[in-house]
ROKOLRO-93385 format. One record per atom (N, C-alpha, C): x, y, z; residue number from 1; atom name; residue in three letters. Coordinates in Angstrom, 3 decimals. Layout:
+----------+----------+----------+------+------+------+
!        X !        Y !        Z ! resi ! name ! resn !
+----------+----------+----------+------+------+------+
!        X !        Y !        Z !  NUM !   CA !  ALA !
...
+----------+----------+----------+------+------+------+
END
This chain:
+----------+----------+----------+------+------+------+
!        X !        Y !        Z ! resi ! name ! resn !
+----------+----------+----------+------+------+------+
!    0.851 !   -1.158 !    0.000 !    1 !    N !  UNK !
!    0.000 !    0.000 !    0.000 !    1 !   CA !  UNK !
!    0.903 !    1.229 !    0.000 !    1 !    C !  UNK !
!    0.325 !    2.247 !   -0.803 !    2 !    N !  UNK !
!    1.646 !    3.931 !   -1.174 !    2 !   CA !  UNK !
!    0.503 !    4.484 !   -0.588 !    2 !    C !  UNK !
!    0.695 !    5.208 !   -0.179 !    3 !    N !  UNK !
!   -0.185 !    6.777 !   -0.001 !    3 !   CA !  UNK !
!    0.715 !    8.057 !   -0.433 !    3 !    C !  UNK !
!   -0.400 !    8.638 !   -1.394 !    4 !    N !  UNK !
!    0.160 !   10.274 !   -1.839 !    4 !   CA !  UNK !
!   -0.667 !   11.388 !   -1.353 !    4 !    C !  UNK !
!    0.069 !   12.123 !   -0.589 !    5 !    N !  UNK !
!   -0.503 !   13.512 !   -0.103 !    5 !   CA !  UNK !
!   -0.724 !   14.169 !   -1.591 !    5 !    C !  UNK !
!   -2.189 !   14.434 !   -1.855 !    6 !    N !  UNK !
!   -2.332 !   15.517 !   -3.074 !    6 !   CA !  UNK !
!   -2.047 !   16.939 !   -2.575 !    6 !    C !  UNK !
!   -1.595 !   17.458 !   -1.130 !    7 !    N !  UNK !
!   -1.599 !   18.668 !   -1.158 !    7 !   CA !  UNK !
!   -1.874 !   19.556 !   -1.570 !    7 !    C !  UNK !
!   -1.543 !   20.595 !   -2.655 !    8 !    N !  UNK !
!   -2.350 !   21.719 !   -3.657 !    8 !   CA !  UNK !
!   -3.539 !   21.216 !   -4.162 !    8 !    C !  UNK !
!   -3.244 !   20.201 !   -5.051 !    9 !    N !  UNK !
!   -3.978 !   19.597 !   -5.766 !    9 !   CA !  UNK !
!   -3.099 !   19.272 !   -7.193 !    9 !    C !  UNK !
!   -3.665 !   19.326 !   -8.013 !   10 !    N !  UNK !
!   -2.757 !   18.855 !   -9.301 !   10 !   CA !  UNK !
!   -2.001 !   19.815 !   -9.570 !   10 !    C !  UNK !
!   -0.456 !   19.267 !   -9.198 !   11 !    N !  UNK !
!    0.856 !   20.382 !  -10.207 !   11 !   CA !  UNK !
!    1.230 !   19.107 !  -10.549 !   11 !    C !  UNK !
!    2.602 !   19.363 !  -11.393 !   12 !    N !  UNK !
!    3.520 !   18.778 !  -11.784 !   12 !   CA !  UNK !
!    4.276 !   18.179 !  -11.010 !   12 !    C !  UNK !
!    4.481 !   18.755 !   -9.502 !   13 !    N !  UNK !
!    4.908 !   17.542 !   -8.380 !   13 !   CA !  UNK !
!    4.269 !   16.263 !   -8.206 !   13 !    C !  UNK !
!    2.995 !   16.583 !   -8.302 !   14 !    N !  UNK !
!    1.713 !   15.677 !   -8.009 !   14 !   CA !  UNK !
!    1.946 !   14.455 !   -9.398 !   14 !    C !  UNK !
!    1.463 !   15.013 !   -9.810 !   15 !    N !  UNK !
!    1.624 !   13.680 !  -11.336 !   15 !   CA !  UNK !
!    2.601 !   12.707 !  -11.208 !   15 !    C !  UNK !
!    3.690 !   13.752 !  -10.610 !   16 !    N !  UNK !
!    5.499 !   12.712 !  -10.927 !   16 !   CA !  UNK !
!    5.507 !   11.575 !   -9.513 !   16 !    C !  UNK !
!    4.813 !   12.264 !   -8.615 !   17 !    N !  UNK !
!    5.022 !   11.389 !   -7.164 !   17 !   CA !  UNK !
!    3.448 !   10.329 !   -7.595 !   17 !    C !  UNK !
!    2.615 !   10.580 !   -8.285 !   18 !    N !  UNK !
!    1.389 !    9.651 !   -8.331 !   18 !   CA !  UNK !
!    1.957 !    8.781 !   -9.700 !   18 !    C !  UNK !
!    2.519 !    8.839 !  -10.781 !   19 !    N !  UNK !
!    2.507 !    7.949 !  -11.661 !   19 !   CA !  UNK !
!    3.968 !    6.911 !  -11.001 !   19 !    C !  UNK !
!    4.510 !    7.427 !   -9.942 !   20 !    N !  UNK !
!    5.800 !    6.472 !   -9.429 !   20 !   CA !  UNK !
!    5.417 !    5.927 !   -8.337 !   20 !    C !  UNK !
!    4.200 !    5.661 !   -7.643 !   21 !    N !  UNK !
!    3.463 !    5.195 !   -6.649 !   21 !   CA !  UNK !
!    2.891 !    4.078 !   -7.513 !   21 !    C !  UNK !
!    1.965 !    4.479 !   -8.578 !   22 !    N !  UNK !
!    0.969 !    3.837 !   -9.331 !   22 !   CA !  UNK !
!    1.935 !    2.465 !   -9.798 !   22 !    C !  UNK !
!    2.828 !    3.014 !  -10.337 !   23 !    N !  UNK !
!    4.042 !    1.853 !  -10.595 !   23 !   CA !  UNK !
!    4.476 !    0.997 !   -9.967 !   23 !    C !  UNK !
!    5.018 !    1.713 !   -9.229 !   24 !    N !  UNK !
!    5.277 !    0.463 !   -7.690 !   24 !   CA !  UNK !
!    4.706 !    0.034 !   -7.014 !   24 !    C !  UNK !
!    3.197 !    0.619 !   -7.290 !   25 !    N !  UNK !
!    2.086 !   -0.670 !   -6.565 !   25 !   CA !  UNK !
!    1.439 !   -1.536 !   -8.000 !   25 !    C !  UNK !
!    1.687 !   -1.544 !   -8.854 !   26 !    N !  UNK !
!    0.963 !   -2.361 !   -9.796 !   26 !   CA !  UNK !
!    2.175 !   -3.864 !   -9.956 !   26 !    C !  UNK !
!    1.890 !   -4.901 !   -9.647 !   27 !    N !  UNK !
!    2.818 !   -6.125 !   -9.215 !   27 !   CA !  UNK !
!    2.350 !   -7.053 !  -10.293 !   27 !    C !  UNK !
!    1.916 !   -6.242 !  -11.795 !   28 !    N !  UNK !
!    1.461 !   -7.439 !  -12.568 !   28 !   CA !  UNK !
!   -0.403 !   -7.757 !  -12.605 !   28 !    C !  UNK !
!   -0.622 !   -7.426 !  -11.380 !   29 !    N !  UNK !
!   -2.027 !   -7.586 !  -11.094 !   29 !   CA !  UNK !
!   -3.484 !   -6.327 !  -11.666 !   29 !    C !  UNK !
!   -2.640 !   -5.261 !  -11.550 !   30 !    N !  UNK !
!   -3.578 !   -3.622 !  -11.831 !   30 !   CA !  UNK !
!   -3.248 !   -3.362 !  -10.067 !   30 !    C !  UNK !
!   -4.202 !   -2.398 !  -10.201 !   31 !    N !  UNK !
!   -3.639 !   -0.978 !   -9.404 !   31 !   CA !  UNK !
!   -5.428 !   -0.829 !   -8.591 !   31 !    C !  UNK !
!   -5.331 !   -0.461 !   -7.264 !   32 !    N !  UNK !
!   -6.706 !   -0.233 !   -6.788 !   32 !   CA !  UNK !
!   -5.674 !    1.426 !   -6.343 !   32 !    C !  UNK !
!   -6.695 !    2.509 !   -6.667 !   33 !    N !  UNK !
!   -6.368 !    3.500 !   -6.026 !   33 !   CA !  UNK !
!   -7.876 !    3.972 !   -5.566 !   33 !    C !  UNK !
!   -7.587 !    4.464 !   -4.164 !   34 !    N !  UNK !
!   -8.533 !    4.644 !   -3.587 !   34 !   CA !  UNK !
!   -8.550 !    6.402 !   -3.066 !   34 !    C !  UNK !
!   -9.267 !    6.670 !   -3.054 !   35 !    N !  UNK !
!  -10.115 !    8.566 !   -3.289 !   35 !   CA !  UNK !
!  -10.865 !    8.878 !   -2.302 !   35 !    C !  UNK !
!  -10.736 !   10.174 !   -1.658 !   36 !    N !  UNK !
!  -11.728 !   10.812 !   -1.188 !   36 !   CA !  UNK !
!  -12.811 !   10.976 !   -2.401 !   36 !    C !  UNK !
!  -12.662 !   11.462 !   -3.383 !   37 !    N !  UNK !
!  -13.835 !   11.672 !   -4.282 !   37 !   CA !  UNK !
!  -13.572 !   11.637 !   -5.543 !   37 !    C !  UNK !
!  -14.512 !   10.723 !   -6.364 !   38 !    N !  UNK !
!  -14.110 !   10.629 !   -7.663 !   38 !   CA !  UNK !
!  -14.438 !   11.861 !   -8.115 !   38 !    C !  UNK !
!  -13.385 !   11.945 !   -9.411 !   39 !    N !  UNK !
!  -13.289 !   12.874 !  -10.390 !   39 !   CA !  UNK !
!  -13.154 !   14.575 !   -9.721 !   39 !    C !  UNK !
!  -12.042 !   14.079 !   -8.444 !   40 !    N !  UNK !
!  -11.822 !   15.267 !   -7.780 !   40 !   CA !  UNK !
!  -10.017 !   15.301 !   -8.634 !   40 !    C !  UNK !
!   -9.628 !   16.440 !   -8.284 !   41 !    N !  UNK !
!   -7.965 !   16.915 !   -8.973 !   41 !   CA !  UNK !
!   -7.261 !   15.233 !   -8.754 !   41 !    C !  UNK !
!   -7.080 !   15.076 !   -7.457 !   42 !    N !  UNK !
!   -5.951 !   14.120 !   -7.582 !   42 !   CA !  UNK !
!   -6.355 !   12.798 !   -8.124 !   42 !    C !  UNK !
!   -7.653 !   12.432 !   -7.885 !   43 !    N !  UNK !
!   -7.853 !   10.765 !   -8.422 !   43 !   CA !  UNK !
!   -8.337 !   11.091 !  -10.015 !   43 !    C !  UNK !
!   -8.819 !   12.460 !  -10.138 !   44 !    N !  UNK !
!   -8.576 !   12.573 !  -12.079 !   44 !   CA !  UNK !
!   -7.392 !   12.710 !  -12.673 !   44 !    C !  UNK !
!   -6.037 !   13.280 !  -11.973 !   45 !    N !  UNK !
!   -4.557 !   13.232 !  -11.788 !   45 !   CA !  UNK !
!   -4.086 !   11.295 !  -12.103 !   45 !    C !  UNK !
!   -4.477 !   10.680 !  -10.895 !   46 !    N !  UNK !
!   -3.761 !    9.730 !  -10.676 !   46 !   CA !  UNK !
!   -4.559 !    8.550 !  -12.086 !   46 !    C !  UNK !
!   -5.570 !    8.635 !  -12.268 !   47 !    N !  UNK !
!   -5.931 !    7.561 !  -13.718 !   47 !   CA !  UNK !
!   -5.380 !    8.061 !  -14.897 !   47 !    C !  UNK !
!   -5.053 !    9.369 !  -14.838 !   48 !    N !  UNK !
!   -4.189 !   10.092 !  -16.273 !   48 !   CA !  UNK !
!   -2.871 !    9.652 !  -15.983 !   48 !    C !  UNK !
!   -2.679 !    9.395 !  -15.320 !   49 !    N !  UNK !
!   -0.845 !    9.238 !  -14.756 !   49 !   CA !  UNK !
!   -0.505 !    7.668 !  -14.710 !   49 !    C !  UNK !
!   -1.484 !    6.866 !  -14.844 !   50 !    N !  UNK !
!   -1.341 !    5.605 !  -14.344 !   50 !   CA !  UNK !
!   -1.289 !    4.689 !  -16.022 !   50 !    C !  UNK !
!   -0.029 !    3.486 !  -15.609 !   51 !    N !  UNK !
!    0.145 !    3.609 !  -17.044 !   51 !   CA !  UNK !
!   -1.012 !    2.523 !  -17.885 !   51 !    C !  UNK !
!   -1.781 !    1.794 !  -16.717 !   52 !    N !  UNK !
!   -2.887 !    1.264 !  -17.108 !   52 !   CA !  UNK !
!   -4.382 !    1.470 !  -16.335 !   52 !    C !  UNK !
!   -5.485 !    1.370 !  -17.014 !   53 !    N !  UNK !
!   -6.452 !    2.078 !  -16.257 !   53 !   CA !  UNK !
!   -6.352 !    1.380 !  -14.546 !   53 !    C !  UNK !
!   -6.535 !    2.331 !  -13.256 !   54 !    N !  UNK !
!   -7.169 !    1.487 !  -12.200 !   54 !   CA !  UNK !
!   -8.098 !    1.265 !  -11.919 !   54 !    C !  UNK !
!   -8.500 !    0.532 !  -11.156 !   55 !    N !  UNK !
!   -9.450 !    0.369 !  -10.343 !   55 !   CA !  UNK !
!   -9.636 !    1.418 !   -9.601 !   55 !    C !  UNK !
!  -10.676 !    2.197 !   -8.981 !   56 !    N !  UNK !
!  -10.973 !    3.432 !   -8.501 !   56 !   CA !  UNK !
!  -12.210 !    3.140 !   -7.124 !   56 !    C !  UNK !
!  -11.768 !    2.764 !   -6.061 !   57 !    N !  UNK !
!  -12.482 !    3.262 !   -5.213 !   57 !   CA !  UNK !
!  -12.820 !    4.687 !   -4.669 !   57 !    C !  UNK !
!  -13.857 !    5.365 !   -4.796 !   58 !    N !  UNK !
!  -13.917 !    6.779 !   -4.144 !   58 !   CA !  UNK !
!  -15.097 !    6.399 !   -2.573 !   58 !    C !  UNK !
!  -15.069 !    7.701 !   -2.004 !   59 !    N !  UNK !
!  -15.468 !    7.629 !   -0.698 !   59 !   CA !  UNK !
!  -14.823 !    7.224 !    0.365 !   59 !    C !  UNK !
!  -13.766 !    7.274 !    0.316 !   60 !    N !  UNK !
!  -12.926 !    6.713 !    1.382 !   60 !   CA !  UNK !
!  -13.176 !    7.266 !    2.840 !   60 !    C !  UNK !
!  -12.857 !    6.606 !    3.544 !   61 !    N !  UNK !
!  -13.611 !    6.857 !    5.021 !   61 !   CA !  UNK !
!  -12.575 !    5.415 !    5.737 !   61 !    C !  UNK !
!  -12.697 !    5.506 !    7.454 !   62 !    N !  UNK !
!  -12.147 !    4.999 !    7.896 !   62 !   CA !  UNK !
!  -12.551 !    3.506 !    8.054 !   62 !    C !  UNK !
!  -13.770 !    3.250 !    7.999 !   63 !    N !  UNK !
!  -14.407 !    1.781 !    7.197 !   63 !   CA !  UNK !
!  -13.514 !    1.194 !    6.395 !   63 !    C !  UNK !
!  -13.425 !    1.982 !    5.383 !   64 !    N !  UNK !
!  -13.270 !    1.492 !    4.121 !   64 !   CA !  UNK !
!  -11.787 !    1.252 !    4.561 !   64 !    C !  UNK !
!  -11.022 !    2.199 !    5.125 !   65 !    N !  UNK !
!   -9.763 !    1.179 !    5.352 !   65 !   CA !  UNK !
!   -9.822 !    0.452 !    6.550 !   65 !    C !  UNK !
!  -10.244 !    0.051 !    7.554 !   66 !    N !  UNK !
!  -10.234 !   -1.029 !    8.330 !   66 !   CA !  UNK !
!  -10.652 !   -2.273 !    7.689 !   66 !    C !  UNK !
!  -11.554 !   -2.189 !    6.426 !   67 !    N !  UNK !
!  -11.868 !   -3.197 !    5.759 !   67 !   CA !  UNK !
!  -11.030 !   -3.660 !    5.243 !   67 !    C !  UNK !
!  -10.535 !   -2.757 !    4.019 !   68 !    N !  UNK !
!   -9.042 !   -2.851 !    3.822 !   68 !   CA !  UNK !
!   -7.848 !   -3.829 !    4.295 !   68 !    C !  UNK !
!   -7.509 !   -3.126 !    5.538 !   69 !    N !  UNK !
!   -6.664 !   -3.810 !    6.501 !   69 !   CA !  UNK !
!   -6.958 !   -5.303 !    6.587 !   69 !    C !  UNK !
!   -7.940 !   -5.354 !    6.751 !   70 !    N !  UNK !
!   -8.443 !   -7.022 !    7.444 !   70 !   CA !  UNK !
!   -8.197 !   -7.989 !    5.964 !   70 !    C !  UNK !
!   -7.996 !   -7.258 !    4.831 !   71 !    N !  UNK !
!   -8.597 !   -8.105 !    3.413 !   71 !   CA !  UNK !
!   -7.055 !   -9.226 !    3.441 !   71 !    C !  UNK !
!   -6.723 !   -9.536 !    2.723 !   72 !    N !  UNK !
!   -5.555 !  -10.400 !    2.176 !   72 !   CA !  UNK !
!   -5.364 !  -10.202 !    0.681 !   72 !    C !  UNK !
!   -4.583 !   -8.663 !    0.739 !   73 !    N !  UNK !
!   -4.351 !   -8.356 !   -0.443 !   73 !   CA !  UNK !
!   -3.446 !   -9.268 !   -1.844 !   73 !    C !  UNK !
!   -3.021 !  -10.069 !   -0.963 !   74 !    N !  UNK !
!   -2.356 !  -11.021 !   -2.106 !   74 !   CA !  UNK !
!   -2.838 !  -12.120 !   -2.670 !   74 !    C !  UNK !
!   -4.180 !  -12.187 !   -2.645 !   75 !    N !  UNK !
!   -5.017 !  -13.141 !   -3.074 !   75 !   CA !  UNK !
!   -6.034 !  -12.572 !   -3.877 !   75 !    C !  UNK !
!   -6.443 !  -11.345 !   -3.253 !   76 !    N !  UNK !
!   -7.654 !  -10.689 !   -4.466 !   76 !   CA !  UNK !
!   -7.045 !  -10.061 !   -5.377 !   76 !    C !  UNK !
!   -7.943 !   -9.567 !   -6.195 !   77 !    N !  UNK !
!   -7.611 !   -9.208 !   -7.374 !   77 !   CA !  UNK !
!   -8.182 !   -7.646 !   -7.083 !   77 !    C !  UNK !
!   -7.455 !   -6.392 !   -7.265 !   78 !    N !  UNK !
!   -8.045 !   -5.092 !   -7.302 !   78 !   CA !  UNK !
!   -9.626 !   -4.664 !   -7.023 !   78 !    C !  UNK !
!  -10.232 !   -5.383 !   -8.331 !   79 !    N !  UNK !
!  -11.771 !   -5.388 !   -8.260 !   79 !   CA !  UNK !
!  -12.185 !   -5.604 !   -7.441 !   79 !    C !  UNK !
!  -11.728 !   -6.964 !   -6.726 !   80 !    N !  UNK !
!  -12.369 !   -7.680 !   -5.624 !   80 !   CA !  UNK !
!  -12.540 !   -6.948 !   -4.273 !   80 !    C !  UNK !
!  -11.500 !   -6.887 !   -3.785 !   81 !    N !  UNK !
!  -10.695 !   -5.897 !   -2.680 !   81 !   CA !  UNK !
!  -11.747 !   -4.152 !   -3.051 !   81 !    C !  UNK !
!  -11.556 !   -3.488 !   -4.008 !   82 !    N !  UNK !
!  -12.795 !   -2.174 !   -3.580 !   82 !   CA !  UNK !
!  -14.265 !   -2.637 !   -4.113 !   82 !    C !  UNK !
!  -15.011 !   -3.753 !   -4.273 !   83 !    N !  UNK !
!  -16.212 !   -4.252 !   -4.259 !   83 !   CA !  UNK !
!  -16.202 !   -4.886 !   -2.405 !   83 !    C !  UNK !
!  -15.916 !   -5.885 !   -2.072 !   84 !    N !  UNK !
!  -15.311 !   -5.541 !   -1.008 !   84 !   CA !  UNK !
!  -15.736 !   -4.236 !   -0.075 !   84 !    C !  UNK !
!  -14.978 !   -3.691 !    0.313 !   85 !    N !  UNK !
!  -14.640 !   -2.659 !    0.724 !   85 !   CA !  UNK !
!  -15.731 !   -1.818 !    0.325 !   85 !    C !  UNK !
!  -16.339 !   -1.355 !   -0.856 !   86 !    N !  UNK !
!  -17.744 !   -0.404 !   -1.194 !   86 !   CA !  UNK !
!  -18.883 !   -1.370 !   -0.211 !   86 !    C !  UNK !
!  -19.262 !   -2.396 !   -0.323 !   87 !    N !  UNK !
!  -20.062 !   -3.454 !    0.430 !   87 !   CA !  UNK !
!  -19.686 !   -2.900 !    1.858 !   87 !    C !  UNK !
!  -18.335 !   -2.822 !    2.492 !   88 !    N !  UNK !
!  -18.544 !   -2.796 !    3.899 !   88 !   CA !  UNK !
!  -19.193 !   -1.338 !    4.092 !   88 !    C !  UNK !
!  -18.505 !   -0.670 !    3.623 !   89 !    N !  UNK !
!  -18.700 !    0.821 !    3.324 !   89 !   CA !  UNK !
!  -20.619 !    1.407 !    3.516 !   89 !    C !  UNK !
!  -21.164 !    0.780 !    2.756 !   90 !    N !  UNK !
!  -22.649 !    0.744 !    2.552 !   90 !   CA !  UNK !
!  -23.019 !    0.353 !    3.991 !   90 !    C !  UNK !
!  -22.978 !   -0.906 !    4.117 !   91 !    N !  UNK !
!  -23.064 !   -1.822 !    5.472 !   91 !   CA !  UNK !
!  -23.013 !   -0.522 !    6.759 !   91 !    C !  UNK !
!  -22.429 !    0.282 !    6.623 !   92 !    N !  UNK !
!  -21.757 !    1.180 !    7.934 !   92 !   CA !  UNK !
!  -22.315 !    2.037 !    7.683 !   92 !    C !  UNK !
!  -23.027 !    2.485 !    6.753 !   93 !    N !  UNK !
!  -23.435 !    3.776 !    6.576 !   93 !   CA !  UNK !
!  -25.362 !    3.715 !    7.424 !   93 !    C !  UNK !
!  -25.702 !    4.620 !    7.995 !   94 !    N !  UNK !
!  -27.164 !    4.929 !    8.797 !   94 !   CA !  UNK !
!  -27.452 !    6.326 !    9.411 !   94 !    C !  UNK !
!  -28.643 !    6.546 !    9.096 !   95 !    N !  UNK !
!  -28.975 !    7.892 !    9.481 !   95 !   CA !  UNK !
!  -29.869 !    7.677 !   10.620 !   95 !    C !  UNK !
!  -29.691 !    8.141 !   11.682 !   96 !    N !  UNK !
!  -30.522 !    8.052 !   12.956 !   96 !   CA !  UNK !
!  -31.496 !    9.471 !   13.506 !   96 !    C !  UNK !
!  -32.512 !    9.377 !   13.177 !   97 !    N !  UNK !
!  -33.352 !   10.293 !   13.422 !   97 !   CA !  UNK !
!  -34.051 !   10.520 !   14.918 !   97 !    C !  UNK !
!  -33.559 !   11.527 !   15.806 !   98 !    N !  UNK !
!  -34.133 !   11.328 !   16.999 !   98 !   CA !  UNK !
!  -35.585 !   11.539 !   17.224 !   98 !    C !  UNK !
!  -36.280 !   10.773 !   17.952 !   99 !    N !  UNK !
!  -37.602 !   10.708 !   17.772 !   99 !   CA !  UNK !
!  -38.156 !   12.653 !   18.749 !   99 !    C !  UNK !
!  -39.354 !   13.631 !   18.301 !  100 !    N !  UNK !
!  -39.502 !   14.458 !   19.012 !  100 !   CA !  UNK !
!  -40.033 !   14.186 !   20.669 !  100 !    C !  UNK !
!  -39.184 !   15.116 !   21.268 !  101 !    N !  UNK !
!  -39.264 !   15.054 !   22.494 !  101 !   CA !  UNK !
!  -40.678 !   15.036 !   22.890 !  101 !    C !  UNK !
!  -40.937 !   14.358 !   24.359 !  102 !    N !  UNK !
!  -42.716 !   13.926 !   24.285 !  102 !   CA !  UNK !
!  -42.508 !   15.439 !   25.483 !  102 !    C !  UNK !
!  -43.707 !   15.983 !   25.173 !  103 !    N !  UNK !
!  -44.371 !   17.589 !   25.795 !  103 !   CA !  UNK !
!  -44.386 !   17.448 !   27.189 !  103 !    C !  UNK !
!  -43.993 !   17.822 !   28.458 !  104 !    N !  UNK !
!  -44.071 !   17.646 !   30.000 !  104 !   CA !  UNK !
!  -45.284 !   18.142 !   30.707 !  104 !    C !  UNK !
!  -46.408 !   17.234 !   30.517 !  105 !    N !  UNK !
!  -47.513 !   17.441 !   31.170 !  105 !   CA !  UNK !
!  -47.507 !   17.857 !   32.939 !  105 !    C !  UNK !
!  -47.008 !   18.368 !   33.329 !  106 !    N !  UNK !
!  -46.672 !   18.632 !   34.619 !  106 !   CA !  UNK !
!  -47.017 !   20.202 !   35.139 !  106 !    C !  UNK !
+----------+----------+----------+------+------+------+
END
């Protein structure tokens, strides 16, 4: 696993440190790069930079990497691993609506 600080957002630093990440994580297999948000500067940066398309998880959240963590990356295949991971992602997600307070007859 690489992690790249996009900092600014897309310069010419950015491209050179994301297409030499993208590289050294692709082992023959493809490439999962994972995003705060698709088709934001750096993950539209990092599929232009990458020398074959990736796999693109967006939404990243701390789920999504504890899921991550737990997977056995040397057995799945990219796809697998952020299908995966979108599944836990969903799974964790809930909106809790507090019910209105009952009126104090007193």
């Amino acid at each position: 696993m690489i992690a790249v600080d996009a900092g600014r957002g897309e310069t010419d630093d950015l491209k050179t440190r994301l297409k030499a990440a993208l590289k050294a994580a692709d082992r023959g297999r493809g490439v999962l790069m994972i995003a705060d948000a698709y088709g934001a500067s750096p993950c539209s940066c990092g599929i232009r930079e990458a020398s074959a398309p990736p796999v693109v998880l967006s939404g990243l959240s701390f789920n999504v990497l504890l899921k991550l963590a737990s997977l056995d990356r040397a057995t799945l295949s990219p796809e697998e691993l952020a299908r995966t991971c979108a599944d836990s992602a969903r799974r964790a997600l809930a909106v809790h609506v507090p019910s209105p307070a009952k009126e104090s007859t007193a």
